[in-house]
Each structure stands twice: as structure tokens, then as C-alpha cells.
Backbone and ligand atoms as CSV (ligand in chain L), in Angstrom:
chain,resi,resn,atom,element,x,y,z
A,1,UNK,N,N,0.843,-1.193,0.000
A,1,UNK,CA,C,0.000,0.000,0.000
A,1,UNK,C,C,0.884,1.252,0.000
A,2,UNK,N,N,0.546,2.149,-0.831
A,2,UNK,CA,C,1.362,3.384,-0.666
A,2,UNK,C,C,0.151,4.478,-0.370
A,3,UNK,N,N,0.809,5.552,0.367
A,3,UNK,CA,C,-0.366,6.615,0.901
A,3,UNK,C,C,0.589,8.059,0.238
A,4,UNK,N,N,-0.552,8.625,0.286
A,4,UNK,CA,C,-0.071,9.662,-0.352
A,4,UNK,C,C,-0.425,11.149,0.422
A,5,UNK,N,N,0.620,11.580,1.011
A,5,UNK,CA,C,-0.031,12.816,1.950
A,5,UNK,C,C,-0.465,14.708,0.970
A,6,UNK,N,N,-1.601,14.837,1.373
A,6,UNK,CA,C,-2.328,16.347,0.728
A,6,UNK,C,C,-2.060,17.378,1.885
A,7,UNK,N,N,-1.950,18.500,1.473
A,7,UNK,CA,C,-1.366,19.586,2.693
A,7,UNK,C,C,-2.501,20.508,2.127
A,8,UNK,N,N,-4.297,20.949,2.811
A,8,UNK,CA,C,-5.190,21.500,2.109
A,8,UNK,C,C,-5.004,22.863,2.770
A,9,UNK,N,N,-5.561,24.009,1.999
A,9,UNK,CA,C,-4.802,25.248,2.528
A,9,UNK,C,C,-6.208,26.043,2.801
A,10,UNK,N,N,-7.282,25.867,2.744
A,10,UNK,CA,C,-8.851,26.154,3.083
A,10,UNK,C,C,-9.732,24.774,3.326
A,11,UNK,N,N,-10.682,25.616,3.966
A,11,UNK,CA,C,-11.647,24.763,4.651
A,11,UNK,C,C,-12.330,23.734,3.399
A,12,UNK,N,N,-12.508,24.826,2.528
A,12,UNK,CA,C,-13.068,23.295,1.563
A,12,UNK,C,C,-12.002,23.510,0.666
A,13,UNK,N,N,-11.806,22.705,0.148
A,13,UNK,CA,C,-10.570,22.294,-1.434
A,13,UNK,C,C,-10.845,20.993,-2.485
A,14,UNK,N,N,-10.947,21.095,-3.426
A,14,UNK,CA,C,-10.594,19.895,-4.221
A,14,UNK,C,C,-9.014,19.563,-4.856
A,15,UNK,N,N,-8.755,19.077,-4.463
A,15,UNK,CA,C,-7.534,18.411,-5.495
A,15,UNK,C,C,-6.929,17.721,-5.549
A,16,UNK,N,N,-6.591,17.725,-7.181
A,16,UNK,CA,C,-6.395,16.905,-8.036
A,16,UNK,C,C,-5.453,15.935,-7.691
A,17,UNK,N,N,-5.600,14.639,-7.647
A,17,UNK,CA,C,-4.563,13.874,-7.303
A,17,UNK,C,C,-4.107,12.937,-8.389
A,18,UNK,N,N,-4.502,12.849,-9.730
A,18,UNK,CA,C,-4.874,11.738,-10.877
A,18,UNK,C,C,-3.064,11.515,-11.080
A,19,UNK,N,N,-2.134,12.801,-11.025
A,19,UNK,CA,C,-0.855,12.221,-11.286
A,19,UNK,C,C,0.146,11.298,-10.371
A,20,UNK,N,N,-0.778,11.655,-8.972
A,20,UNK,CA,C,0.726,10.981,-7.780
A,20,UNK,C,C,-0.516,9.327,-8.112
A,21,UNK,N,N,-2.131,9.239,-8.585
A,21,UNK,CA,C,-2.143,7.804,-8.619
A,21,UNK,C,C,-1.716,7.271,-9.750
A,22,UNK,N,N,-1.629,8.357,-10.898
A,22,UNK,CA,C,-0.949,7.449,-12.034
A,22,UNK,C,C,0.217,6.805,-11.828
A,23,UNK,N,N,1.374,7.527,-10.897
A,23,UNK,CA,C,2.886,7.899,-10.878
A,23,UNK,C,C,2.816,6.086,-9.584
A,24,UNK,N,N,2.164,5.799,-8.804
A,24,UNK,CA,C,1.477,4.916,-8.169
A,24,UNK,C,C,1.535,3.159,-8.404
A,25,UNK,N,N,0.597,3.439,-9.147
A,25,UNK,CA,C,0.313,2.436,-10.345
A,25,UNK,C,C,1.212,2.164,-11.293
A,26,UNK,N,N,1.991,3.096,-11.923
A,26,UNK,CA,C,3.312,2.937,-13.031
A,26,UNK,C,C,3.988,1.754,-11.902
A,27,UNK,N,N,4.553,2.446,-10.340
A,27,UNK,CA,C,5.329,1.792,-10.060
A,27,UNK,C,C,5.308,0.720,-9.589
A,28,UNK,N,N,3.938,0.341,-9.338
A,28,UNK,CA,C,3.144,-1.279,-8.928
A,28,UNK,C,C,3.599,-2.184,-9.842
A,29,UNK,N,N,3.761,-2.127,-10.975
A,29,UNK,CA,C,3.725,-2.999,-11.718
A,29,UNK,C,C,2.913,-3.387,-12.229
A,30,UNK,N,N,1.597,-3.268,-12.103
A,30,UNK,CA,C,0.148,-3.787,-12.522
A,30,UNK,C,C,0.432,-3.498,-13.688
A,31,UNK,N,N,-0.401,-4.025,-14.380
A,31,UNK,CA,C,-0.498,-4.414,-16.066
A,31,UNK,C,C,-1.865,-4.202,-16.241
A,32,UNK,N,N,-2.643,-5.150,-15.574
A,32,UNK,CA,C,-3.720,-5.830,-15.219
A,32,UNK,C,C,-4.417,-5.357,-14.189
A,33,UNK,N,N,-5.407,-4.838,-13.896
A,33,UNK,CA,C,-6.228,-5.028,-12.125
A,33,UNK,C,C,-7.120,-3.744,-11.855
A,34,UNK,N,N,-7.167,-3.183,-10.556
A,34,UNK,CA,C,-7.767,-2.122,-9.653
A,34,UNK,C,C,-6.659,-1.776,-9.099
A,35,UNK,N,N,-7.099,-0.229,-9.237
A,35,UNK,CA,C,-6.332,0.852,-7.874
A,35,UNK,C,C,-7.605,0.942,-7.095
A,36,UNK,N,N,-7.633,0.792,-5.686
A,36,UNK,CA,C,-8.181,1.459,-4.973
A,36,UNK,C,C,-7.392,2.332,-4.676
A,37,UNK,N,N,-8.494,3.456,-3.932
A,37,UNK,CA,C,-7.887,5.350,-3.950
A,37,UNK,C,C,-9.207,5.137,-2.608
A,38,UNK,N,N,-8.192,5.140,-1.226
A,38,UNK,CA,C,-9.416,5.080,-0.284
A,38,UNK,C,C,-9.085,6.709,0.933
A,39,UNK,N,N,-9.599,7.244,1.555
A,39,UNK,CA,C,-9.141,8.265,2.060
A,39,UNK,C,C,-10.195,7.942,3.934
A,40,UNK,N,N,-8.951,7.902,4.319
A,40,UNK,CA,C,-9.224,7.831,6.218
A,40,UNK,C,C,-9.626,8.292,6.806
A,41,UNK,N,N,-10.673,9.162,6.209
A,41,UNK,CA,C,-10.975,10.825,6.921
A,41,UNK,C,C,-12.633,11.166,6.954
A,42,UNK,N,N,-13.230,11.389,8.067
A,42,UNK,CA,C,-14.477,11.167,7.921
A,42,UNK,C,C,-15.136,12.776,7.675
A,43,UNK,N,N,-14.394,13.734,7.405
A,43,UNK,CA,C,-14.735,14.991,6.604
A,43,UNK,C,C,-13.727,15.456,5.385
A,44,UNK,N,N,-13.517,14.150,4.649
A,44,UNK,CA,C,-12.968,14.068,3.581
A,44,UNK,C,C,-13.479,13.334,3.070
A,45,UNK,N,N,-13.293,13.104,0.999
A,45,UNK,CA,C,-13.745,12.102,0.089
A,45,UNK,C,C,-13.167,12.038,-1.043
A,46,UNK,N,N,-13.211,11.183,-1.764
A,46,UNK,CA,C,-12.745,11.228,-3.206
A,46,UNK,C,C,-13.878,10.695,-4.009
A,47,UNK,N,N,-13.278,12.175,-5.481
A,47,UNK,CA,C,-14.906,11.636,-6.331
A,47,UNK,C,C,-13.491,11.740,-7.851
A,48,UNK,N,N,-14.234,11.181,-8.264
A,48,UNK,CA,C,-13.817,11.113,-10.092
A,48,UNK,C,C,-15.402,12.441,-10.740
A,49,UNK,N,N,-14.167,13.184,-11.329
A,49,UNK,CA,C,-15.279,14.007,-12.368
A,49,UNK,C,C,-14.335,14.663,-13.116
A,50,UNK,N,N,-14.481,15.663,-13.506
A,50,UNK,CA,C,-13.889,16.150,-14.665
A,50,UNK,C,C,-12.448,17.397,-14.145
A,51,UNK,N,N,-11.085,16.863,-14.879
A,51,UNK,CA,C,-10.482,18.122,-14.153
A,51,UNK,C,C,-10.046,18.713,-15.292
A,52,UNK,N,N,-10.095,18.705,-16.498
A,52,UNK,CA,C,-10.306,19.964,-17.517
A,52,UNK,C,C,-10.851,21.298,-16.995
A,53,UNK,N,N,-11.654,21.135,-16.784
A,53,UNK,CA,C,-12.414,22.922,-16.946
A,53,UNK,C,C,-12.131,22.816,-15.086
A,54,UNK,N,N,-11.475,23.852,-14.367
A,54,UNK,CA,C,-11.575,23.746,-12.854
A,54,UNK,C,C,-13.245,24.446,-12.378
A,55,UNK,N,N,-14.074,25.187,-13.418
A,55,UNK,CA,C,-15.154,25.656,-13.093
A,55,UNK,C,C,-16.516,24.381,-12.611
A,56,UNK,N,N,-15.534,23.463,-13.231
A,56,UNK,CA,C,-17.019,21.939,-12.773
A,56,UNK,C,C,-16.534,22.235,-11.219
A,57,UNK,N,N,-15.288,21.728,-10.623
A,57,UNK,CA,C,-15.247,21.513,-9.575
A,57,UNK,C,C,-15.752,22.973,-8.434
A,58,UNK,N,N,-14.972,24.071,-9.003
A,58,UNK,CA,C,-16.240,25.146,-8.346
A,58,UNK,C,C,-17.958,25.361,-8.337
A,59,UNK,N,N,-18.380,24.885,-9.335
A,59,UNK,CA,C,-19.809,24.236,-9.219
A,59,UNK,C,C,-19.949,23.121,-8.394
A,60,UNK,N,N,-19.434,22.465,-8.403
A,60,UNK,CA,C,-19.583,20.773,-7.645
A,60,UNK,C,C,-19.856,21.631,-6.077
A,61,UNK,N,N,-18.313,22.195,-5.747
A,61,UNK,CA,C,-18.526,22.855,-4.080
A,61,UNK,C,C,-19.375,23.874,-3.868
A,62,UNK,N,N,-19.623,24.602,-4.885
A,62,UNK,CA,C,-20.642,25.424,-4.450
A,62,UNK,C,C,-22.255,25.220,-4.082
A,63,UNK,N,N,-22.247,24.013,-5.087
A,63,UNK,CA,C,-23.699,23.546,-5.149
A,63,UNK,C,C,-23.934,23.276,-4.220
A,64,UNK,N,N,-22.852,21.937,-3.471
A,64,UNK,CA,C,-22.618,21.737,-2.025
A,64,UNK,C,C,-22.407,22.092,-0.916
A,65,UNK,N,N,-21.736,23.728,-1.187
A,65,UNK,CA,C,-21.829,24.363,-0.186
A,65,UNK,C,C,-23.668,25.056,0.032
A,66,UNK,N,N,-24.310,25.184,-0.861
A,66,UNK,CA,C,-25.557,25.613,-1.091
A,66,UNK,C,C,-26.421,24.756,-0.452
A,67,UNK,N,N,-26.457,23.279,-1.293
A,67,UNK,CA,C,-27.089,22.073,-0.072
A,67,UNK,C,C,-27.199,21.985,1.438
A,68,UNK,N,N,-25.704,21.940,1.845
A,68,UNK,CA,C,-25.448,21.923,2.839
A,68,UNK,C,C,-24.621,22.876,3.888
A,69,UNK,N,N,-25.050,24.020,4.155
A,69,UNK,CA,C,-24.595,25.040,4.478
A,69,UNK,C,C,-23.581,24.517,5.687
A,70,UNK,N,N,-22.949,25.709,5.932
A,70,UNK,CA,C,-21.906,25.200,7.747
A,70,UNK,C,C,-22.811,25.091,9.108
A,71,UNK,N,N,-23.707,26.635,8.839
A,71,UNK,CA,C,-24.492,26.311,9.810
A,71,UNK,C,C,-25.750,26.172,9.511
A,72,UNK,N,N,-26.449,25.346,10.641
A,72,UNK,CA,C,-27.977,24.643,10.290
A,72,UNK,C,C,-28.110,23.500,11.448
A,73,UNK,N,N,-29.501,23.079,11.331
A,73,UNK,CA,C,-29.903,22.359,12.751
A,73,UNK,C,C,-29.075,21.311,12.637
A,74,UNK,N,N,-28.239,21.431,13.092
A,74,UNK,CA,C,-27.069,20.215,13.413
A,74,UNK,C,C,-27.190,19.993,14.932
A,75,UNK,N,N,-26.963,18.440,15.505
A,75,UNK,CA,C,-26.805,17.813,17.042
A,75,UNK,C,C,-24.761,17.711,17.057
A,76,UNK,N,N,-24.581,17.269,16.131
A,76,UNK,CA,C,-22.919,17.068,16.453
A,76,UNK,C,C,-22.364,18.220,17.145
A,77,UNK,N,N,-21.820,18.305,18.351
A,77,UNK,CA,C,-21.772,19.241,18.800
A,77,UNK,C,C,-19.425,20.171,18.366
A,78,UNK,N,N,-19.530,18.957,17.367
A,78,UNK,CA,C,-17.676,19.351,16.910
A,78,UNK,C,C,-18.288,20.747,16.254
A,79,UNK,N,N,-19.100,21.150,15.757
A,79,UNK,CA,C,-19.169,22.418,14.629
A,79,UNK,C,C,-19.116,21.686,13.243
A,80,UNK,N,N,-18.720,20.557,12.715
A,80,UNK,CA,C,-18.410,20.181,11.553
A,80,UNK,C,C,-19.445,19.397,10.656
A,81,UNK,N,N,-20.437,19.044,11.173
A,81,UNK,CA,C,-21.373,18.292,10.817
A,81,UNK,C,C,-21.412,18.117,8.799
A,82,UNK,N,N,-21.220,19.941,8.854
A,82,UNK,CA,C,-21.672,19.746,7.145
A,82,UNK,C,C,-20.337,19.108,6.437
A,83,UNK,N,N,-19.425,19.228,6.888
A,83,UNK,CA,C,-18.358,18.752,6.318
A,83,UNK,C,C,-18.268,16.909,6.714
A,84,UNK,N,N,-18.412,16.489,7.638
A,84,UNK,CA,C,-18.815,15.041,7.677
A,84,UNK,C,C,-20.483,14.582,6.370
A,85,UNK,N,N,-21.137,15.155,6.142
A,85,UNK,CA,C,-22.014,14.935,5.686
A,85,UNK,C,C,-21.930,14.953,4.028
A,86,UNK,N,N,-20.949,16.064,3.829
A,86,UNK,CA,C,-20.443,16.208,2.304
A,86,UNK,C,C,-19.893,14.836,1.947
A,87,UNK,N,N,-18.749,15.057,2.956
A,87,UNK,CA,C,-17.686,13.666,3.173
A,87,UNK,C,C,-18.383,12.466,2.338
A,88,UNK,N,N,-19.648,12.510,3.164
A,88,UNK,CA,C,-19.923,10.902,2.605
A,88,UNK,C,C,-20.971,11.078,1.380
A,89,UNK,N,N,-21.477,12.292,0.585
A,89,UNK,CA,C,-22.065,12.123,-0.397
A,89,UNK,C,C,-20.880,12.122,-1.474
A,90,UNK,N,N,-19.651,12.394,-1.229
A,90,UNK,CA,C,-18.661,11.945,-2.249
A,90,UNK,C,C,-18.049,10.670,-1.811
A,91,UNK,N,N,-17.943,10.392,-0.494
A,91,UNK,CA,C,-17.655,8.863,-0.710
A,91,UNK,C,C,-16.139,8.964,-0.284
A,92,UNK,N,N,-15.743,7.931,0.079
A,92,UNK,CA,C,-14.102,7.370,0.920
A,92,UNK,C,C,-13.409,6.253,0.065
A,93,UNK,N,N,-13.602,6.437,-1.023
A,93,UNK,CA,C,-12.810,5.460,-1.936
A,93,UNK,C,C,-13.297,6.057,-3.430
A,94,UNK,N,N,-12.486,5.103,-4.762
A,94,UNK,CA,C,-13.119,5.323,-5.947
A,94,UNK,C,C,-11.882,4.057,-5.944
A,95,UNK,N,N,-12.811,3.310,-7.020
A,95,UNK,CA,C,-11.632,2.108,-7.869
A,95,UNK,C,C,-11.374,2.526,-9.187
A,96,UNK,N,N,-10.053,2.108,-10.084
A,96,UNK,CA,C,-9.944,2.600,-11.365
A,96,UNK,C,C,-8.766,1.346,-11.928
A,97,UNK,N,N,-9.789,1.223,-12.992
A,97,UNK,CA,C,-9.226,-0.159,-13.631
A,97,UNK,C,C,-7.909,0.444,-14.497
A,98,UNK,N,N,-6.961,-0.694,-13.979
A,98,UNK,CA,C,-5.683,-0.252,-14.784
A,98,UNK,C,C,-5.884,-1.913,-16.049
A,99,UNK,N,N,-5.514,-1.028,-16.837
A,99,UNK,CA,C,-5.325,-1.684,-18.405
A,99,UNK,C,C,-4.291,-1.483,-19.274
A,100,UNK,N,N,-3.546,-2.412,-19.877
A,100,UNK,CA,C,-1.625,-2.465,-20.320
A,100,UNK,C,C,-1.077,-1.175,-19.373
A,101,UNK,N,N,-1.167,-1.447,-18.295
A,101,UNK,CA,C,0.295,-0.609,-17.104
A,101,UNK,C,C,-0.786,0.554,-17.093
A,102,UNK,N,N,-1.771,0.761,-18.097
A,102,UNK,CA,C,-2.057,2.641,-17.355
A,102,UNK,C,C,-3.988,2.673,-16.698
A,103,UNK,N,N,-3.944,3.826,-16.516
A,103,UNK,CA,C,-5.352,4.143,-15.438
A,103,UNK,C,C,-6.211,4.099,-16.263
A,104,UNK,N,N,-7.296,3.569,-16.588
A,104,UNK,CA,C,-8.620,3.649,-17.571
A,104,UNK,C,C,-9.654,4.951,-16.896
A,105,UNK,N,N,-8.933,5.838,-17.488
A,105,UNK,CA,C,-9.891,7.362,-17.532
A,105,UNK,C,C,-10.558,7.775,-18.405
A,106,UNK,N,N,-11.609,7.989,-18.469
A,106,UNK,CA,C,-12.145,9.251,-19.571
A,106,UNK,C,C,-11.335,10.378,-19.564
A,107,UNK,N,N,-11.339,10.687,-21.155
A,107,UNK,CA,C,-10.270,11.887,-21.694
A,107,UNK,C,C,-10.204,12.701,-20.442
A,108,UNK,N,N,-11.814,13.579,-19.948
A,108,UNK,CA,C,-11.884,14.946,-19.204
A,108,UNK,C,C,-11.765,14.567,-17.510
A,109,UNK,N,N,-11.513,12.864,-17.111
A,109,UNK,CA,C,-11.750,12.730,-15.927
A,109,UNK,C,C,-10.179,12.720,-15.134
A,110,UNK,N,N,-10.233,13.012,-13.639
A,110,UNK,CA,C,-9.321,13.422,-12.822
A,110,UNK,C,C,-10.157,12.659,-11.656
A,111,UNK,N,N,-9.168,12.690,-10.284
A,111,UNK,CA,C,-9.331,12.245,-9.367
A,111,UNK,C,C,-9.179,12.884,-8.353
A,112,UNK,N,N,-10.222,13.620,-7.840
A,112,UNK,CA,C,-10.005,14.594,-6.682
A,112,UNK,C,C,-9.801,13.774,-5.210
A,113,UNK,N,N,-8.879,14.678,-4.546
A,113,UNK,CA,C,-9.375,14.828,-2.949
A,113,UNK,C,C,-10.319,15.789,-2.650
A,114,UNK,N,N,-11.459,15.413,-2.413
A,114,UNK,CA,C,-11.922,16.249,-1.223
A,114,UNK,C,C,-11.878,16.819,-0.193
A,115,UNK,N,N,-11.952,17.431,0.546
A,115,UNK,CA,C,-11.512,18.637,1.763
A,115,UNK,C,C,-12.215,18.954,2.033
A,116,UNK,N,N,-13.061,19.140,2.922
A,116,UNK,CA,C,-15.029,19.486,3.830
A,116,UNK,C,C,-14.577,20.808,5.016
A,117,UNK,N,N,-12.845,19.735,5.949
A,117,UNK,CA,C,-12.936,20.871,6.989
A,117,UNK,C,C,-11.408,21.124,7.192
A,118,UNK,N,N,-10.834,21.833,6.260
A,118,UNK,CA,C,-9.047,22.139,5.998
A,118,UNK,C,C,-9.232,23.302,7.028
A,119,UNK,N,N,-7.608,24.096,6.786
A,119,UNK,CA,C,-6.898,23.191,6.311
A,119,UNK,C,C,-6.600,22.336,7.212
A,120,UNK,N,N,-5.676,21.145,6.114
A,120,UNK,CA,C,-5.348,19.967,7.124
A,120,UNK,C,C,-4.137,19.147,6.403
A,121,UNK,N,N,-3.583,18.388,7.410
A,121,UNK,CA,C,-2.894,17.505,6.460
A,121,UNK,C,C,-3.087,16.247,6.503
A,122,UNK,N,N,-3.496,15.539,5.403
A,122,UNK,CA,C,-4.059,13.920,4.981
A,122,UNK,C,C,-3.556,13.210,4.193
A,123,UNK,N,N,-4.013,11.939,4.953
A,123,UNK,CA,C,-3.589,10.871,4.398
A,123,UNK,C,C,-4.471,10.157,2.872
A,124,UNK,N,N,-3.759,9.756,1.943
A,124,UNK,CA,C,-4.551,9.360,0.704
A,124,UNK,C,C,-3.859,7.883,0.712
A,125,UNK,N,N,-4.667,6.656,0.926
A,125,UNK,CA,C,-3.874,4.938,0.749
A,125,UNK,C,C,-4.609,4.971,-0.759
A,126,UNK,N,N,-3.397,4.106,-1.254
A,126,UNK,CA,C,-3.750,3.217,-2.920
A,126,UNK,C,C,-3.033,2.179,-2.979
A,127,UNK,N,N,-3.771,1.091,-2.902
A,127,UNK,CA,C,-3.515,0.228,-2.978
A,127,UNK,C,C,-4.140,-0.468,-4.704
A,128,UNK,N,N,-3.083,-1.425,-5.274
A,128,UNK,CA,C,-3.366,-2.109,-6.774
A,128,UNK,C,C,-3.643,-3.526,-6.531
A,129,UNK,N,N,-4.457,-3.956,-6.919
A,129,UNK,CA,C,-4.864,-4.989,-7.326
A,129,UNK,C,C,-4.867,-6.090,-8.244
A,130,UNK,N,N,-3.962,-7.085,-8.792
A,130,UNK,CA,C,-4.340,-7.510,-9.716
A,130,UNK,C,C,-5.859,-8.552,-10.217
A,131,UNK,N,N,-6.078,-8.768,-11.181
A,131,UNK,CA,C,-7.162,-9.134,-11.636
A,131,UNK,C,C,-7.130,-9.664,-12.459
L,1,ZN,ZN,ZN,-16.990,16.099,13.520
């Protein structure tokens, strides 16, 4: 397993991580299999969407920040609630099939970290799979 540490510099952030899992995977050896891309953090997530245009991912957080505001009838008494709650509508993993040695992406797709309650510094595990 290799982990990969993010140093986020605001409370919310996306980014891009698609080169340290390509760079990852090159050195696995896989040919064949799955990367899992899992993240330890229960106001963190990783989503696959598009990292061409950076305006998707400012839509993505904004929308989300819109959904789910900071404050609102929340019981968790940490303050963080909306950022645990984001967390898990993007999810704590993504798998990505590797095929002859490389990552099976769509042209416009990337692999974000998520960031709910930065800054912070985190841990990213990827582990390969063969198959
Ligand atoms: Zn909390």
C-alpha cells in the first residue's frame, strides 16, 4: 500500500490527485487489475469528475456548499457536521481499472481529494490490485 499525503490550505478544497495515482500504479507494476484510492478521513472524500475545466469543480462545491450550508440544525456538537455529511455524499474510496500498465480514464476525468474541513494535512492509501 502506498499513501499519499495532501497539505489543504482552506476549509473546503478539491484536489487533483490523478498524477501521484498514475505515478502509483506505473510503479506497482500492474499491467492488469484495480487501484483502490481510499481516504481515512471522515470529513474528507474522493470523487472522479472532470479536471479539464476547474469551473465543474467550483460548481460541484458550491452547489454543495448551497445544499449543505456550515451552519444549520445540526446535534454534532464538533461544529463540523456539514463537512462530515459532504464527506460521505462523495464517498471514501473510488476504484480505477488499470489496463496495459495505465489508469482507464475518460479523456476529461481526474481524481479529486476532497476537503469538507481544511486546512489539514491527509492521508490518501492506494492500494493495486491484480485481476
Ligand atoms: Zn466532527
Amino acid at each position: 500500500m502506498d499513501t499519499i499525503t495532501v497539505k489543504t490550505s482552506s476549509r473546503v478544497q478539491f484536489v487533483d490527485i490523478t498524477s501521484y495515482i498514475r505515478r502509483i500504479a506505473e510503479k506497482s507494476g500492474l499491467t492488469d487489475g484495480i487501484v483502490l484510492v481510499y481516504v481515512p478521513h471522515t470529513t474528507a472524500g474522493i470523487t472522479i469528475n472532470e479536471a479539464a475545466d476547474p469551473d465543474v469543480v467550483f460548481d460541484l462545491n458550491n452547489k454543495l456548499s448551497q445544499l449543505i450550508p456550515c451552519e444549520g440544525m445540526y446535534r454534532h456538537a464538533e461544529g463540523n457536521s456539514d463537512a462530515h455529511i459532504k464527506a460521505s455524499l462523495m464517498g471514501s474510496s473510488a476504484q480505477i481499472i488499470v489496463s496495459d500498465s495505465k489508469l482507464v480514464l475518460g479523456v476529461w476525468q481526474g481524481v479529486f481529494f476532497c476537503e469538507f474541513d481544511g486546512p489539514r494535512t491527509r492521508k490518501v492509501h492506494v492500494k493495486s490490485f491484480l485481476c
